[in-house]
C-alpha positions as CSV (number, residue, x, y, z in Angstrom):
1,X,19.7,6.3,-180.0
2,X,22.0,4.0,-182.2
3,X,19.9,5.8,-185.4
4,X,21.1,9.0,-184.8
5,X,24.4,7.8,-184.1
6,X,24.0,6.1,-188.1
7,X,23.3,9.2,-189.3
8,X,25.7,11.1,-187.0
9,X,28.9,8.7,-188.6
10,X,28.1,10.0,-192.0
11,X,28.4,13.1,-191.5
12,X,31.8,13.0,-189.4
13,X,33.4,10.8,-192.1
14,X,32.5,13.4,-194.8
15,X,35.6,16.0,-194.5
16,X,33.6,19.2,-195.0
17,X,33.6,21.9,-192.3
18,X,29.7,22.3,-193.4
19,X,29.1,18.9,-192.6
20,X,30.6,18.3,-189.2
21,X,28.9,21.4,-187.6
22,X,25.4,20.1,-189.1
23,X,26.8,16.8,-187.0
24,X,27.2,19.1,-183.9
25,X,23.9,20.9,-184.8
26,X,21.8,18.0,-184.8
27,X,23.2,16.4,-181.5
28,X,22.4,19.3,-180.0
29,X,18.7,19.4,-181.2
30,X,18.6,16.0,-180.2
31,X,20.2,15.6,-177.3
32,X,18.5,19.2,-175.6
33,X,15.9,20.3,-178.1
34,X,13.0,21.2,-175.9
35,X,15.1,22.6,-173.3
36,X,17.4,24.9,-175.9
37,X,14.5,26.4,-177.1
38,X,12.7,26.8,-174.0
39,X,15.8,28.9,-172.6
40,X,16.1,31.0,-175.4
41,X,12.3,31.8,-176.4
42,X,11.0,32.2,-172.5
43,X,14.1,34.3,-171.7
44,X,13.7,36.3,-175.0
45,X,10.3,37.2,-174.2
46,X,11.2,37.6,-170.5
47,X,13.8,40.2,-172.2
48,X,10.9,41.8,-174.2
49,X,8.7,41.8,-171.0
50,X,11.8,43.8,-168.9
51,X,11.1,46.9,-171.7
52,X,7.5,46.8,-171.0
53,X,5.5,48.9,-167.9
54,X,4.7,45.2,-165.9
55,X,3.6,44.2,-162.9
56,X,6.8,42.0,-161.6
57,X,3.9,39.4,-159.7
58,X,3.0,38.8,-163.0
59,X,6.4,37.9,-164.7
60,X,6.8,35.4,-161.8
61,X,3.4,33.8,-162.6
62,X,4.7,33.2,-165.7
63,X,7.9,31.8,-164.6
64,X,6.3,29.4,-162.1
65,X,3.9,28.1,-164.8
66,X,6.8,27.3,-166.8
67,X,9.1,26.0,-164.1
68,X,6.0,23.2,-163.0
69,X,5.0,22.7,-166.4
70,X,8.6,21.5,-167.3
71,X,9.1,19.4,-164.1
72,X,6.2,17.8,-163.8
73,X,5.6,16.7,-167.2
74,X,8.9,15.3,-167.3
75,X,8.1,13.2,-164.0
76,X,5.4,12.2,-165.7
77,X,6.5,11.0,-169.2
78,X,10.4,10.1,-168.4
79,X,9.4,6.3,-167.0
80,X,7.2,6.0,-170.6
81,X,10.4,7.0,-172.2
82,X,12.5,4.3,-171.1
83,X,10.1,1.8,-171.9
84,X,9.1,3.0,-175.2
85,X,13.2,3.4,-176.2
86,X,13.7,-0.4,-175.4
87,X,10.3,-1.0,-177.6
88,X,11.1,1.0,-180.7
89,X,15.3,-0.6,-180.7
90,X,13.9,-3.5,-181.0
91,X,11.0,-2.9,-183.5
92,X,13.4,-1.6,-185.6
93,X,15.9,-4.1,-185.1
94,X,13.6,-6.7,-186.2
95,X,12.4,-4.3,-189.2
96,X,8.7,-4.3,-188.1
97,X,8.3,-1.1,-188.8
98,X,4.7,-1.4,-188.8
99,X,4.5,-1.5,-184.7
100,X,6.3,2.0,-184.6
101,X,3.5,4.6,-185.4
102,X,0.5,2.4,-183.7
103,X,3.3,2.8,-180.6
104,X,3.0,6.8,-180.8
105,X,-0.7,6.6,-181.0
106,X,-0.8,4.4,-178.3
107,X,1.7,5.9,-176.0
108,X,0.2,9.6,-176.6
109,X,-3.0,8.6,-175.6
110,X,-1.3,6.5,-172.2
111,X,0.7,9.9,-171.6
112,X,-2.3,12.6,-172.2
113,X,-5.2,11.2,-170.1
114,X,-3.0,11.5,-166.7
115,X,-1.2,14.5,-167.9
116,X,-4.4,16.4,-168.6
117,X,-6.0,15.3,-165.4
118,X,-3.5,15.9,-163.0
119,X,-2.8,19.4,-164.5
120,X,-6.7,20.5,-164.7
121,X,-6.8,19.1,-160.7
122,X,-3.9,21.1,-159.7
123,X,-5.0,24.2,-161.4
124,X,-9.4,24.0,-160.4
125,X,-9.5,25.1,-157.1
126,X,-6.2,27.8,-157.4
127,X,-7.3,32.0,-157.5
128,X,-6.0,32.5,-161.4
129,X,-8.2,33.6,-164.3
130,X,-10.2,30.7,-165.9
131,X,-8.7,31.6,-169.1
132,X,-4.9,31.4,-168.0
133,X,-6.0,28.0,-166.3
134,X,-7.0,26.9,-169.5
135,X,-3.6,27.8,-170.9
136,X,-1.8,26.5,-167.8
137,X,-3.1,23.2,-169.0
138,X,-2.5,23.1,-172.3
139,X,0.6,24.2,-171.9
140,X,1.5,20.8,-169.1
141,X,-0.1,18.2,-171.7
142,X,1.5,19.9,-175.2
143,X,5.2,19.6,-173.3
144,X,4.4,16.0,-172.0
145,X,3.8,15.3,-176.0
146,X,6.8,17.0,-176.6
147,X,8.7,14.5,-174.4
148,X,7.0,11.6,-176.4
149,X,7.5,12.8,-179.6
150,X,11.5,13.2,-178.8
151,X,11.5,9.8,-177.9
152,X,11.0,8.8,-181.0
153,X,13.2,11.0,-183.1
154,X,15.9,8.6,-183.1
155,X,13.7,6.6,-185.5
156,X,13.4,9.9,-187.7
157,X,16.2,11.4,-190.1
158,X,14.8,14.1,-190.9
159,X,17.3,16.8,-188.8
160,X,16.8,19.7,-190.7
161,X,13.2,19.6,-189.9
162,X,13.2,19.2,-186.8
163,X,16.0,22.0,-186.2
164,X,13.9,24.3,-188.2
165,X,10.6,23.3,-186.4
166,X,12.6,24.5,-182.9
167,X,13.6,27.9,-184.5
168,X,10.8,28.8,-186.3
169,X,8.5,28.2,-183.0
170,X,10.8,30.2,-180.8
171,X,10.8,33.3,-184.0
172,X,7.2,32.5,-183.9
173,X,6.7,33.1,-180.0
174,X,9.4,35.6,-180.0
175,X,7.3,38.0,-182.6
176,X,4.2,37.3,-180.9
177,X,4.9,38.2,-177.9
178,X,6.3,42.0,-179.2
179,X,3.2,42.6,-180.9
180,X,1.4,41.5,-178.1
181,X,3.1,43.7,-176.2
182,X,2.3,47.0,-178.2
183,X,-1.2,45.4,-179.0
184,X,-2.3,43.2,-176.4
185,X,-5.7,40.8,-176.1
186,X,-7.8,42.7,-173.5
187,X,-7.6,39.6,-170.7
188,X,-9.5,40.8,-167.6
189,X,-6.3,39.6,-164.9
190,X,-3.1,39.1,-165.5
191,X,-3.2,40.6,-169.0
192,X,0.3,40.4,-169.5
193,X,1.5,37.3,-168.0
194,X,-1.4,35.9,-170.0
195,X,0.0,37.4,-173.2
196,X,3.2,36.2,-173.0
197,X,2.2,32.8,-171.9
198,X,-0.2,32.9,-175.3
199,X,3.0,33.6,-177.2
200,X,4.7,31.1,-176.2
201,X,2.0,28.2,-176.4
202,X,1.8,29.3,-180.2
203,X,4.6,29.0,-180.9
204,X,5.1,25.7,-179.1
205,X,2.4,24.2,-180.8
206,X,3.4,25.4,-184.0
207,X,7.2,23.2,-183.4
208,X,4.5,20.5,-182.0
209,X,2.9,20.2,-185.0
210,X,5.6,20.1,-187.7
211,X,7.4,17.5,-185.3
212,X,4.2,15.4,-185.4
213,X,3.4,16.2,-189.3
214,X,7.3,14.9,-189.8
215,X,7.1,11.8,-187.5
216,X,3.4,10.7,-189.4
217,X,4.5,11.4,-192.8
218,X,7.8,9.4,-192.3
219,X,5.9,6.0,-190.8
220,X,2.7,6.3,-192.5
221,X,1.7,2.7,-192.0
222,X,1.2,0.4,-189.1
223,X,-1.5,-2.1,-187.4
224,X,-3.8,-1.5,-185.1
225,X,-1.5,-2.7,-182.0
226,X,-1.2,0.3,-180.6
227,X,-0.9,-0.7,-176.7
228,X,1.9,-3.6,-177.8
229,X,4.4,-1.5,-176.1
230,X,2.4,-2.1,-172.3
231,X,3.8,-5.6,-172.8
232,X,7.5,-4.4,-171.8
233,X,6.3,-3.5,-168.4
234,X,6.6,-7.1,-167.3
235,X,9.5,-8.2,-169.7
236,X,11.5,-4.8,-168.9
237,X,9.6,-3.1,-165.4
238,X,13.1,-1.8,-164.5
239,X,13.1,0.3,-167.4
240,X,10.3,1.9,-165.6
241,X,11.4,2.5,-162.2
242,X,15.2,3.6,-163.9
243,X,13.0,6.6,-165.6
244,X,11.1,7.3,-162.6
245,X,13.8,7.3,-160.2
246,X,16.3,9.5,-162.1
247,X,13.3,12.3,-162.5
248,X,12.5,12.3,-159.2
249,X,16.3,12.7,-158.3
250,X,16.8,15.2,-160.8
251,X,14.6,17.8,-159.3
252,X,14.4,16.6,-155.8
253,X,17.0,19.4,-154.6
254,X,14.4,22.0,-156.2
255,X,11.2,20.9,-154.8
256,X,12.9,20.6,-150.9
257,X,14.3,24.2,-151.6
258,X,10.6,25.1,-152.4
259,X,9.7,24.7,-148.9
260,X,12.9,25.4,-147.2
261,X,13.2,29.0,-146.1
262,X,14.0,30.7,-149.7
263,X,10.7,29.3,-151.2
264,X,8.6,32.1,-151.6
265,X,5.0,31.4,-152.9
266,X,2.8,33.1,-156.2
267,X,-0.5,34.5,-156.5
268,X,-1.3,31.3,-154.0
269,X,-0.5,28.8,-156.5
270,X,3.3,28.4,-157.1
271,X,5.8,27.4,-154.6
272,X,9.5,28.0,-156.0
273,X,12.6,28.9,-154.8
274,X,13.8,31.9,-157.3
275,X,17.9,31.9,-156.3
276,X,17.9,28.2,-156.1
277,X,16.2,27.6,-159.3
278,X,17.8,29.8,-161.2
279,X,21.7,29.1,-160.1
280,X,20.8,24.9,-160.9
281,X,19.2,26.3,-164.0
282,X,22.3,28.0,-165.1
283,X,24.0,25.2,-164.1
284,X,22.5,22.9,-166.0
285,X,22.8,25.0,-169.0
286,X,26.3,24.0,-168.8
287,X,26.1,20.6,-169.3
288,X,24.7,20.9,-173.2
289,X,28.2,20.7,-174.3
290,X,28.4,16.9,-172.7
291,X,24.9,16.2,-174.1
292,X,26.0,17.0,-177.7
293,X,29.8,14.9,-177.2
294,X,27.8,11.5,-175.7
295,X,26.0,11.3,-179.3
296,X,28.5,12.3,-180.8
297,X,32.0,10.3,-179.7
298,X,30.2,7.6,-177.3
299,X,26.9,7.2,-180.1
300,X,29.2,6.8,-183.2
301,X,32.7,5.3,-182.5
302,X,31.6,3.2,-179.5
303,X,28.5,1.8,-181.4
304,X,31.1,0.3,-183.8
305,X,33.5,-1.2,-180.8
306,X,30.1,-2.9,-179.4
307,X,28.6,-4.2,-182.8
308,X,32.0,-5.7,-183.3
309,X,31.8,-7.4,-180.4
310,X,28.7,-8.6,-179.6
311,X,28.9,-9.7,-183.7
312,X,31.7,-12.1,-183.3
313,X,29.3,-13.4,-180.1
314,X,26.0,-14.0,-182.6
315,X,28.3,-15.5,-185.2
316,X,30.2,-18.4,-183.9
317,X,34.0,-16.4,-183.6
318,X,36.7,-17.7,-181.9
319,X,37.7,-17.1,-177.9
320,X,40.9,-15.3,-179.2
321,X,38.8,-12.8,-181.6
322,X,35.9,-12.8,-178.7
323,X,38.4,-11.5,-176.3
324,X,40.3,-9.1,-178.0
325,X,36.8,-7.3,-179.5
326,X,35.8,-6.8,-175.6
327,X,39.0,-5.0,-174.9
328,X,38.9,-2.8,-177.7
329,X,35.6,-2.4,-176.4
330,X,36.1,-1.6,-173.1
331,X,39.3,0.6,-174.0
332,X,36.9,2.6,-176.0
333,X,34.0,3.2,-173.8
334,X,36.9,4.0,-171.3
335,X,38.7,6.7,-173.0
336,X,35.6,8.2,-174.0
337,X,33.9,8.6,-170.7
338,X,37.1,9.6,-169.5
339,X,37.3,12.8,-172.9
340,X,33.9,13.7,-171.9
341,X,34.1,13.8,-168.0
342,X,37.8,16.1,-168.8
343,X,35.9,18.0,-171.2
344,X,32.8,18.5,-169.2
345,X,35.1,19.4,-166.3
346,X,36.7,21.8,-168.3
347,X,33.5,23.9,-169.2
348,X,32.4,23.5,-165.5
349,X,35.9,24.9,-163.9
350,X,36.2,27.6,-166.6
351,X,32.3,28.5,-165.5
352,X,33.0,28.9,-161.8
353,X,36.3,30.9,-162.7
354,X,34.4,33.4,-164.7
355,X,31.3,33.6,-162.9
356,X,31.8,36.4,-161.1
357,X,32.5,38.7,-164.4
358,X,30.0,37.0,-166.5
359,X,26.9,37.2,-163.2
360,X,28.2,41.2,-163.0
361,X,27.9,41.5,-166.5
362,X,24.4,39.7,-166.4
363,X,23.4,42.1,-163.3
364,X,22.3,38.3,-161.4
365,X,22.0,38.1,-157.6
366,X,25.8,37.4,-156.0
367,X,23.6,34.6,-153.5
368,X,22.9,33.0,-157.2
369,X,26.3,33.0,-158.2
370,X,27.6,31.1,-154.8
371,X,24.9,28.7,-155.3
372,X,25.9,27.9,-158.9
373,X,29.5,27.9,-158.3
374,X,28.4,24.4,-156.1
375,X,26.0,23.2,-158.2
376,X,28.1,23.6,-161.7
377,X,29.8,20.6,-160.5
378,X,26.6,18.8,-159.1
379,X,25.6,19.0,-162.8
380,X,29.0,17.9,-163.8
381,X,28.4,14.5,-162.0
382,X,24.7,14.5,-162.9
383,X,25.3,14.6,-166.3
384,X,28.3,11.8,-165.5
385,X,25.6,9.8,-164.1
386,X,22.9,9.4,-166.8
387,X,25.5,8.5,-169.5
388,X,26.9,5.6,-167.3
389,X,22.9,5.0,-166.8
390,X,22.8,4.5,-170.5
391,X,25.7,2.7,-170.7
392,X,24.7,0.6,-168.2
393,X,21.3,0.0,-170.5
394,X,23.5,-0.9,-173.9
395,X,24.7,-4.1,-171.7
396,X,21.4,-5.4,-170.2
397,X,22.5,-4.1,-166.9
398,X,19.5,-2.6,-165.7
399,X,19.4,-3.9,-162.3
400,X,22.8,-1.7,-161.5
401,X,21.6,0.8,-163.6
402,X,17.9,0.3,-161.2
403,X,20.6,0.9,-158.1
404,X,22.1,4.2,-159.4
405,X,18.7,5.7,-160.1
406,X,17.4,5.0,-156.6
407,X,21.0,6.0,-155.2
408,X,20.7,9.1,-156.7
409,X,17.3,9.6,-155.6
410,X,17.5,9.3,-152.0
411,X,21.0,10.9,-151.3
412,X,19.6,13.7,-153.2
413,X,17.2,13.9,-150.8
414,X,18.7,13.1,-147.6
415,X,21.8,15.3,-148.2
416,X,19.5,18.4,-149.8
417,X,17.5,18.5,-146.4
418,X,20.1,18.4,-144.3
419,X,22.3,21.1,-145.6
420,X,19.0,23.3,-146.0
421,X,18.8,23.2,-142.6
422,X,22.1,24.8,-142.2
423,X,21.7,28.0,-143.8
424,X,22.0,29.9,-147.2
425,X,26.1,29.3,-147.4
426,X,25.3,25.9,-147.9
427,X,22.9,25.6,-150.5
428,X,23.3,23.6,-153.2
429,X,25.6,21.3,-151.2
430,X,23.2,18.8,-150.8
431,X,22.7,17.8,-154.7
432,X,26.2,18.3,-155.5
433,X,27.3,15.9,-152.5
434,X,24.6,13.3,-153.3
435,X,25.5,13.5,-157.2
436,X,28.9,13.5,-156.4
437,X,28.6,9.6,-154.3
438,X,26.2,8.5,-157.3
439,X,28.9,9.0,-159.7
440,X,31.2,6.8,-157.7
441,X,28.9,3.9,-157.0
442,X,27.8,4.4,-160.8
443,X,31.8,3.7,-162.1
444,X,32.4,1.1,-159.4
445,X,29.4,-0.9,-161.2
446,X,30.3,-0.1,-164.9
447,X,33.8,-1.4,-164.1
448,X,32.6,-4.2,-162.7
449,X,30.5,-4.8,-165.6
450,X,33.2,-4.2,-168.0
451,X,35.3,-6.9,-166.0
452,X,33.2,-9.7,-166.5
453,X,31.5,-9.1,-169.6
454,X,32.3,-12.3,-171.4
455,X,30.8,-13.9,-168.2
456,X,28.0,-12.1,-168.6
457,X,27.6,-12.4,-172.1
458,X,27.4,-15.8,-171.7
459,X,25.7,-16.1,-168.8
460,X,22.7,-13.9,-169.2
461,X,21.6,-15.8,-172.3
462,X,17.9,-17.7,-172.0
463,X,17.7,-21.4,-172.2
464,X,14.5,-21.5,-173.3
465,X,11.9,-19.1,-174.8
466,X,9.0,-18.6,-172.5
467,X,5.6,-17.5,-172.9
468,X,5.0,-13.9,-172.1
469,X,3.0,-13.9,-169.0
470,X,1.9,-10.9,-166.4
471,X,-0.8,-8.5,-165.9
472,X,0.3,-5.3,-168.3
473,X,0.6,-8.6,-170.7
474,X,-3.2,-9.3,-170.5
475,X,-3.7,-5.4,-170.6
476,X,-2.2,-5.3,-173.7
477,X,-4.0,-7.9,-175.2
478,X,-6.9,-6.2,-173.7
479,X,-6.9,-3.0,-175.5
480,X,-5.4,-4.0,-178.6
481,X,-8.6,-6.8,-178.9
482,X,-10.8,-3.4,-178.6
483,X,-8.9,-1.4,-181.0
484,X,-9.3,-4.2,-183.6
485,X,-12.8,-4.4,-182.9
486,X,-13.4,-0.8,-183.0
487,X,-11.5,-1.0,-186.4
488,X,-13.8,-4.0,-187.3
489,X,-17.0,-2.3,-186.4
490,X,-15.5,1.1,-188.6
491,X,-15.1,-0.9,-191.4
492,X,-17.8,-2.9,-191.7
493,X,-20.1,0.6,-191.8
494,X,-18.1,1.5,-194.6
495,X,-18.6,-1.5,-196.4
496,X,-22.6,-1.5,-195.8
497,X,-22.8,2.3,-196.6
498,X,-20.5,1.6,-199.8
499,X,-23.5,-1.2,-200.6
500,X,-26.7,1.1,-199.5
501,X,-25.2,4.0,-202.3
């Protein structure tokens, strides 16, 4: 993410009241994109819907189609993520630009084949229309290329775009889905959910492509490598099992709650928990604020602390200057967790305060208001927990970093079913609880790290370069061979049907 923090810096050091908010702006398109304009679109059409004669089964379809697309497409793409991050930092590092867009094409096609298949085999045998199946399924693999295509927006500057492409899908989806409303296409079940769900993949697609169109038209050039990056799975696997782990965590509380005694099941194909969901939803929807301030304060100022540092290391300075750049290192990476975790605690404790006027106001459930009030600070931690994850990552750490994600996973968990078995006045207990025990084993390990980073500086260096070995290694090699050939073969019919005219 060090490129968006490049571009961030610029902006903050220009004086301009215009100029800092477009900072703020892009962080948070960033940082939350998908997820901002998947809460306002689906809840603007859900809005829309509310003024319409429905059938309320229908407008839980709907919401369970997002709710699995979202999850599960994250599950899916988040350890490819990880791995692809480390790939493109150091592609860029080393200025071979040419590896990144053979990367995308490679990764897309690693991410769609699994993402199609598991959502057409959980969606054949269920009792909904053929034609919202279809839709169902698009919708799963266009959101898992969404995740893929965010991944690599820290290697595009192009802000505005991509802010615009967000908006003008949501206005897009938004528009649709009143005329549809008025004029609707004649679908022979669920014609409304249908409808809506049309809207919404329009104007999905539509922010899809421009994304795409951006992303191509900015790396235009590359070689045919395009499965390089399936060589990080043996030098990096951690990075792998980090993604995977924190997913799994991260909605672990949600799918327990599915079957706990509040899951309540839709038109025999979704299993959600609608006062859980919601009141972790809304939770989460409180922690944007922190997502924004990590690319902004850590991104920028600490990114100069650690260059600094780890510059005086790569070019021969002395112990003195050594030392004193890792204390002004760690004194910044210190004050700056500490800002956001105040600041984040802030927005949480002024949340809980005011929830009872704001869920009145918003006519919600009171059961989804007690729920949130726990989980607000289960986000809190959460949120805690994957910037020490990343800060963990800038240092090489990923073995603690491996430790947190598992940690998080299994007290998620453990605590989540045990408190579910305890009744409704102790939902939500469970994540927050298990979040909350993360946190504290993730800060014990980034203050140990900080302690003895010389040591590890040092330390961690290779003695030797050594020949990449390991079976992802021979995949790679594998499908790239075929891609060149297939390139080869392409070519070559050019070339004789160039000759034959």
């Amino acid at each position: 993410m060090a490129g968006i923090g490049f571009t961030l810096k610029k902006l903050f050091r220009e004086e301009s009241f215009s100029s800092k908010g477009k900072a703020y702006l892009y962080s948070a398109i960033v940082a939350a994109g998908p997820w901002i304009a998947a809460v306002i679109t689906v809840n603007s059409i859900l809005f829309i819907v509310e003024l319409s004669q429905y059938n309320p089964q229908e407008k839980d379809v709907f919401l369970g189609t997002i709710v699995y697309s979202f999850i599960f497409s994250q599950i899916i793409t988040s350890p490819w993520q990880m791995i692809i991050t480390r790939y493109i930092s150091d592609r860029l590092y080393m200025k071979e630009y040419k590896y990144i867009r053979p990367s995308f094409i490679g990764l897309n096609k690693v991410v769609f084949f699994p993402s199609f298949f598991i959502a057409v085999l959980f969606y054949i045998f269920k009792p909904l229309p053929l034609a919202y199946k279809i839709m169902a399924v698009y919708l799963f693999v266009v959101l898992s290329m969404i995740w893929v295509i965010m991944t690599y927006l820290s290697a595009v500057k192009n802000y505005e775009l991509i802010a615009k492409a967000y908006i003008y899908g949501g206005i897009i989806s938004i528009a649709l889905a009143i005329y549809l409303m008025n004029f609707p296409i004649k679908f022979a079940e669920l014609s409304y959910t249908s409808n809506i769900l049309f809207s919404y993949l329009i104007g999905l697609s539509i922010t899809y492509i421009v994304l795409i169109y951006d992303f191509l038209s900015t790396f235009y050039y590359g070689n045919n490598l395009q499965y390089d990056f399936l060589r990080y799975l043996n030098r990096f696997p951690s990075l792998f099992w980090i993604g995977l782990f924190y997913t799994l965590g991260l909605w672990a509380d949600d799918v327990l709650m599915w079957l706990s005694t509040i899951g309540v099941e839709v038109y025999k194909t979704y299993l959600y928990a609608p006062i859980y969901d919601n009141a972790v939803f809304l939770a989460y929807l409180t922690t944007i604020p922190t997502s924004v301030l990590f690319l902004v304060s850590i991104e920028t100022e600490f990114y100069d602390s650690y260059k600094k540092y780890y510059g005086l290391v790569n070019n021969y300075g002395n112990y003195q200057k050594i030392t004193s750049a890792s204390e002004e290192l760690k004194e910044v990476l210190y004050r700056k967790l500490l800002y956001t975790f105040q600041i984040q605690s802030l927005i949480s404790i002024s949340m809980v305060m005011l929830s009872t006027s704001i869920f009145k106001y918003l006519n919600l459930n009171i059961l989804i208001r007690d729920i949130f009030n726990v989980c607000a600070f289960g986000a809190l931690f959460n949120v805690m927990i994957l910037i020490i994850i990343l800060t963990l990552l800038y240092f090489e750490s990923r073995i603690r970093a491996l430790l947190v994600s598992i940690l998080f996973f299994i007290s998620n968990i453990v605590l989540t079913y045990y408190f579910a078995n305890k009744g409704l006045k102790y939902f939500g207990y469970g994540f927050t609880l298990g979040a909350f025990i993360t946190l504290i084993f993730a800060i014990i390990n980034i203050v140990r790290l900080l302690n003895g980073i010389k040591y590890r500086t040092f330390a961690i260096q290779p003695l030797f370069v050594e020949e990449e070995r390991g079976v992802f290694v021979r995949v790679a090699n594998f499908l790239n061979n075929r891609t060149e050939i297939k390139k080869y073969r392409k070519d070559n019919k050019k070339e004789k049907l160039t000759i034959w005219q």
